[in-house]
MARDRENGU-358003 format. One record per residue (C-alpha): residue in three letters; y, x, z. Coordinates in steps of 0.25 Angstrom, whole numbers, padded with zeros to 4 digits, always signed. Each point is the difference from the previous one (the first is absolute). Layout:
% residues N
ALAYXZ;...
END
This chain:
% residues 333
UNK-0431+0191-0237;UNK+0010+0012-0001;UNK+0013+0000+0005;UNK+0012+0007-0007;UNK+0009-0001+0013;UNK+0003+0015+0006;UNK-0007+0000+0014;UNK+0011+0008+0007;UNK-0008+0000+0015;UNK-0012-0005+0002;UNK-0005-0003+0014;UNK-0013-0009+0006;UNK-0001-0008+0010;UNK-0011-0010+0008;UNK-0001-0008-0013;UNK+0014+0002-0006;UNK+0004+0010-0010;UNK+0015+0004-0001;UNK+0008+0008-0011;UNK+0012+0000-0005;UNK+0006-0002-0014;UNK+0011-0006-0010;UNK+0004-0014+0002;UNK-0002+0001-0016;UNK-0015+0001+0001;UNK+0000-0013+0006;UNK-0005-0007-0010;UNK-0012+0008-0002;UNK-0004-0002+0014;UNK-0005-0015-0004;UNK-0012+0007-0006;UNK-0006+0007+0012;UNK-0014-0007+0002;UNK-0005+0005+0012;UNK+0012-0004+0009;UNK+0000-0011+0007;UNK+0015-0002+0002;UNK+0013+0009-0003;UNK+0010+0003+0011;UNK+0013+0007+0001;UNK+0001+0007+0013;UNK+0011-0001+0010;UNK-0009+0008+0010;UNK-0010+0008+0002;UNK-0001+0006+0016;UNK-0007+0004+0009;UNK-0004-0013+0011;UNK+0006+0010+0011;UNK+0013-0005-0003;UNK-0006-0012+0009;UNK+0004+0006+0013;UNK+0000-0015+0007;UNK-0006-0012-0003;UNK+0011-0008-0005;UNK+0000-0005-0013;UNK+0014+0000-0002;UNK-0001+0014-0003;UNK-0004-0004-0014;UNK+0015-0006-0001;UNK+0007+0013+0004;UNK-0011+0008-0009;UNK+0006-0008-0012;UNK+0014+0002+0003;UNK-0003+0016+0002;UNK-0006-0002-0013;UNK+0011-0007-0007;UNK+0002+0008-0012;UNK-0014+0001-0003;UNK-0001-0015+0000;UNK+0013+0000-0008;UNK-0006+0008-0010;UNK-0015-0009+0000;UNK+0009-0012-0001;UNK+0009+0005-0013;UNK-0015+0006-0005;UNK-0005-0014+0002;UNK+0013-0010-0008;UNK-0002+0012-0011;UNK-0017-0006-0002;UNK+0004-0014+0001;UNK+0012+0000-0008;UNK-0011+0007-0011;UNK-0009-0013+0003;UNK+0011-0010-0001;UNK-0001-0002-0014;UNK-0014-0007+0002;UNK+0007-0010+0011;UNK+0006-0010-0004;UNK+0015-0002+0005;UNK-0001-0010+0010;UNK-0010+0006+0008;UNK+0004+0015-0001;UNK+0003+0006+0014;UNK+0013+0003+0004;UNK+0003+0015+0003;UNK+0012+0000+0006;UNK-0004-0006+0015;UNK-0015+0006+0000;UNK-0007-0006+0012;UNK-0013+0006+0004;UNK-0013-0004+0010;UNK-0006+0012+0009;UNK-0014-0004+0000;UNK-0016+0001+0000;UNK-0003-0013-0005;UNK+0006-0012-0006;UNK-0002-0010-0007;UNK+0002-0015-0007;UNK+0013-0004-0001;UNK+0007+0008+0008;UNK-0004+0015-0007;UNK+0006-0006-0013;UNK+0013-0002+0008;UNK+0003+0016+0000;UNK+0004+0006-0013;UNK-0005+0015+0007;UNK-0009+0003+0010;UNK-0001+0013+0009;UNK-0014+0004+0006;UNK-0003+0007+0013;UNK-0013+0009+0000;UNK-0001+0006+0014;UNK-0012+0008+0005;UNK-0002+0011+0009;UNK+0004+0011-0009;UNK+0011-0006-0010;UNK+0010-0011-0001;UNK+0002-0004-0011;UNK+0012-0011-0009;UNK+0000-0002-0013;UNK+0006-0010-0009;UNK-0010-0006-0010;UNK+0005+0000-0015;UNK-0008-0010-0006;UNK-0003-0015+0006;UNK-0015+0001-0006;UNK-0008+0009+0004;UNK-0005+0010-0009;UNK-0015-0001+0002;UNK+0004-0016-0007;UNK-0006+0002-0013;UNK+0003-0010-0011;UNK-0013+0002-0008;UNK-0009-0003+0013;UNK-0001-0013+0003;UNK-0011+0000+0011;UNK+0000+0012+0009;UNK-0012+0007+0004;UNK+0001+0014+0004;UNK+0015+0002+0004;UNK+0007+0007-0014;UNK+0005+0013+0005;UNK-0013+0003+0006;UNK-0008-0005-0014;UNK+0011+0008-0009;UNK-0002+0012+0007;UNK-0016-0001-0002;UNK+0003-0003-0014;UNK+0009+0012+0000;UNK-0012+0009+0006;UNK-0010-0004-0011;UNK+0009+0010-0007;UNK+0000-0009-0014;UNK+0003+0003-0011;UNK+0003-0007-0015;UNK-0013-0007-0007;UNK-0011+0002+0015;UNK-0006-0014+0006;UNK+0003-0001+0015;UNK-0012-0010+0008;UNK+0003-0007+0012;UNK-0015-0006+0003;UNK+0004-0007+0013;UNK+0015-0004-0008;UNK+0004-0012+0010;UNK+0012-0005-0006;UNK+0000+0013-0009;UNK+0014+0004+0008;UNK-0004+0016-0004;UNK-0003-0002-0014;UNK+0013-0008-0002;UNK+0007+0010+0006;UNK-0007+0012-0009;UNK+0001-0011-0013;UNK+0015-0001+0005;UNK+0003+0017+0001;UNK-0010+0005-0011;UNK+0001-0011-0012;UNK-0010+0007-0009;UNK-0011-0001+0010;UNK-0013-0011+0000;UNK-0002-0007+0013;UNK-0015-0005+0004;UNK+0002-0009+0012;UNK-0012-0003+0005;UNK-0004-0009+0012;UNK-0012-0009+0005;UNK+0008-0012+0004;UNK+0004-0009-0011;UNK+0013-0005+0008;UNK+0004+0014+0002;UNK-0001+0003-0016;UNK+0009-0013-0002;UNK+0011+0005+0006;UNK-0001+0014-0005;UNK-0001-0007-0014;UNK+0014-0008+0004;UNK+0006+0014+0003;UNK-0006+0007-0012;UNK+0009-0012-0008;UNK+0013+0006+0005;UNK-0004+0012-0006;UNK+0000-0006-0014;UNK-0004+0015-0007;UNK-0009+0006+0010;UNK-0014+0003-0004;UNK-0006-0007+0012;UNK-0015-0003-0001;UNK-0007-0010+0012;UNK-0014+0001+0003;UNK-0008-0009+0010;UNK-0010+0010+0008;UNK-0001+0005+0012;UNK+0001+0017+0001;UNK-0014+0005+0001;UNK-0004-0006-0012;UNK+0012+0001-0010;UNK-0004-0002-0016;UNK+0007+0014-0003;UNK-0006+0010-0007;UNK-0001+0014+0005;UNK+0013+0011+0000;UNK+0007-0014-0005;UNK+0014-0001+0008;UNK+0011+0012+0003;UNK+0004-0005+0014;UNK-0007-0009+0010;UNK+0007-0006+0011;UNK-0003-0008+0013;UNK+0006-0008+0011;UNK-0012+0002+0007;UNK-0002-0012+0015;UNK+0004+0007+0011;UNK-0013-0005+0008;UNK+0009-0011+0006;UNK+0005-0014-0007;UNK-0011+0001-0011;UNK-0011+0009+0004;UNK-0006+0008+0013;UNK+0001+0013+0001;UNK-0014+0000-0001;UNK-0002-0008-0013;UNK+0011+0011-0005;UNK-0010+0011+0002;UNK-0010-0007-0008;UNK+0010-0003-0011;UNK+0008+0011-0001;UNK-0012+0011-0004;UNK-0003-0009-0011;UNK+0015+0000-0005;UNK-0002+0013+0000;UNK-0011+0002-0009;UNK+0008-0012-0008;UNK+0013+0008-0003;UNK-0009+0014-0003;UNK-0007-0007-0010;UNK+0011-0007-0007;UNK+0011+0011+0001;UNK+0002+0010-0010;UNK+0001+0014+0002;UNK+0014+0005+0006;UNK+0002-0015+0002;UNK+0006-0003+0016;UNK-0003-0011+0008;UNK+0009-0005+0010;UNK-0006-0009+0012;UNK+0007-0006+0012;UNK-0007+0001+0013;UNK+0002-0003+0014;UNK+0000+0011+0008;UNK-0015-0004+0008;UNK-0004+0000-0013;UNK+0006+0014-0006;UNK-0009+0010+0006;UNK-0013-0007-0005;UNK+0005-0001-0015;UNK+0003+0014-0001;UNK-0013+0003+0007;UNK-0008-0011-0010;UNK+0008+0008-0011;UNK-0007+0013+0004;UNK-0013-0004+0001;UNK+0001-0006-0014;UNK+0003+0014-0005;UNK-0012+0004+0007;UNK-0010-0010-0006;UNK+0006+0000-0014;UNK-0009+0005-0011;UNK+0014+0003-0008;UNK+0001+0015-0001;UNK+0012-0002-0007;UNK+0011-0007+0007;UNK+0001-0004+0018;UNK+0011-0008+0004;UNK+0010+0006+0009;UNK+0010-0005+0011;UNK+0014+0006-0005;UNK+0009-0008+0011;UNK-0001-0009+0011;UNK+0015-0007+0002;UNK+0000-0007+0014;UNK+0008-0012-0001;UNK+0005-0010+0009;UNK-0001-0015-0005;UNK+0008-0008+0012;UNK-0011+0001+0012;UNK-0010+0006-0009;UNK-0005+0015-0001;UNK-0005+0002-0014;UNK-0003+0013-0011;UNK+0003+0001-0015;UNK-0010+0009-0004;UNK+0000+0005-0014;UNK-0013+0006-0006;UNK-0002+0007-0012;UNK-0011+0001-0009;UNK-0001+0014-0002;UNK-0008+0010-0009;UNK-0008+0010+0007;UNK+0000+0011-0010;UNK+0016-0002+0003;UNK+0000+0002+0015;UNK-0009+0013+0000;
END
């Protein structure tokens, strides 16, 4: 997804990004898909400022910081005054006394009593406040109904298959199918082959597929090592790949994952990228299943090569994207 908003500063941070731009760019920000949620910072320090053990220095940070907030509070009225027109009168928020909760978590009743909220991220580098701008968070997609892989991690695999207009995209363990919505979603002119053993599974990727009513979504009941696809037949193949702990061993994983291998080889066109999610156990041994594939091939022509291996960190899970492409040998020498 591309953003028009000028990025005047650009800094990275343990999970967060921060940049500045114009408050009339706002709008634009609603279509970033591999964000979970959008903050206004109040501040961003170093925890050093920490000298003691007293919390109440969170109360004196704030009023050092007064005019910051000031001007995260007018940034805020400015978004919601742009939303009001999709609230109805009786229930907009009053902007003139703005209350607001310093929390980690709540919920129930009480989190819809505060209009705004401020959230507090401390660790032992930064300390961080931010204001969130929107009450949902972005990653709340309105064309997914059930959730399998989390939707900033499956648009950003979408978004490594490197589509383009008219290619078919496979998903041959689909799940719910959150990754191809997400590419049918992004990429319109695409065809989407969802493909999964479990027929449950296929039902509720059929269910999100109907939210989508002009994707070119195709389901398949299969399982992955035998796929009824013909050879060099899909331009982008991509895998949330068991981790070796809810729904497999790490042991059953190094069975499978050779022959997923020799699957997305066979069914992948040349110059066409895959893109698997692994945990990080597992990484190594893809990578090393992927080289002794280009070692056994009888294809003088094409090897399939590693071009990245993103680490990520999915809550208390290690995990890589790795993005492999179909490559021509002539090509590389």
């Amino acid at each position: 997804m591309v953003i028009t908003a000028e990025i005047i500063k650009l800094e990275l941070c343990d999970g967060k990004v921060f940049w500045q731009c114009s408050s009339n760019d706002l709008q634009s920000m609603k279509s970033l898909r591999s964000v979970e949620r959008l903050f206004i910072c109040v501040l961003n320090e170093p925890t050093k400022i920490f000298s003691r053990r007293d919390y109440r220095i969170l109360q004196e940070i704030l009023s050092k910081n007064k005019e910051k907030l000031q001007d995260a509070e007018k940034f805020w009225k400015l978004h919601h005054n742009l939303e009001s027109e999709e609230i109805p009168p009786s229930k907009k928020l009053k902007l003139d006394n703005i209350t607001f909760r310093v929390s980690c978590k709540v919920s129930g009743k009480l989190a819809k009593s505060y209009p705004s909220q401020i959230y507090v991220h401390i660790n032992d580098e930064r300390t961080v406040f931010g204001i969130p701008i929107f009450k949902k968070p972005l990653s709340q997609r309105k064309y997914i109904k059930h959730i399998g892989l989390r939707s900033t991690i499956a648009w950003a695999m979408a978004h490594y298959s490197n589509l383009k207009p008219g290619d078919v995209i496979l998903d041959p363990m689909c799940g719910c199918a959150t990754i191809l919505m997400e590419a049918a979603h992004a990429w319109p002119n695409i065809h989407c082959i969802a493909a999964d053993k479990n027929q449950l599974q296929l039902k509720k990727a059929q269910e999100n597929a109907a939210l989508i009513p002009n994707a070119k979504i195709s389901l398949i009941c299969s399982d992955v090592c035998d796929l009824p696809l013909k050879p060099s037949s899909v331009n982008a193949f991509v895998c949330d790949l068991p981790f070796g702990q809810n729904h497999s061993t790490v042991a059953e994983m190094k069975i499978i994952i050779p022959k997923i291998i020799e699957t997305l080889n066979r069914v992948l066109t040349l110059n066409g990228n895959a893109v698997l999610l692994i945990g990080q156990n597992l990484k190594d041994f893809l990578l090393k299943e992927v080289e002794n594939l280009n070692s056994r091939s009888q294809d003088s022509t094409s090897s399939l090569e590693c071009v990245e291996a993103l680490y990520l960190k999915l809550g208390e899970t290690h995990a890589y994207m790795c993005v492999l492409r179909k490559e021509n040998k002539a090509t590389e020498t």
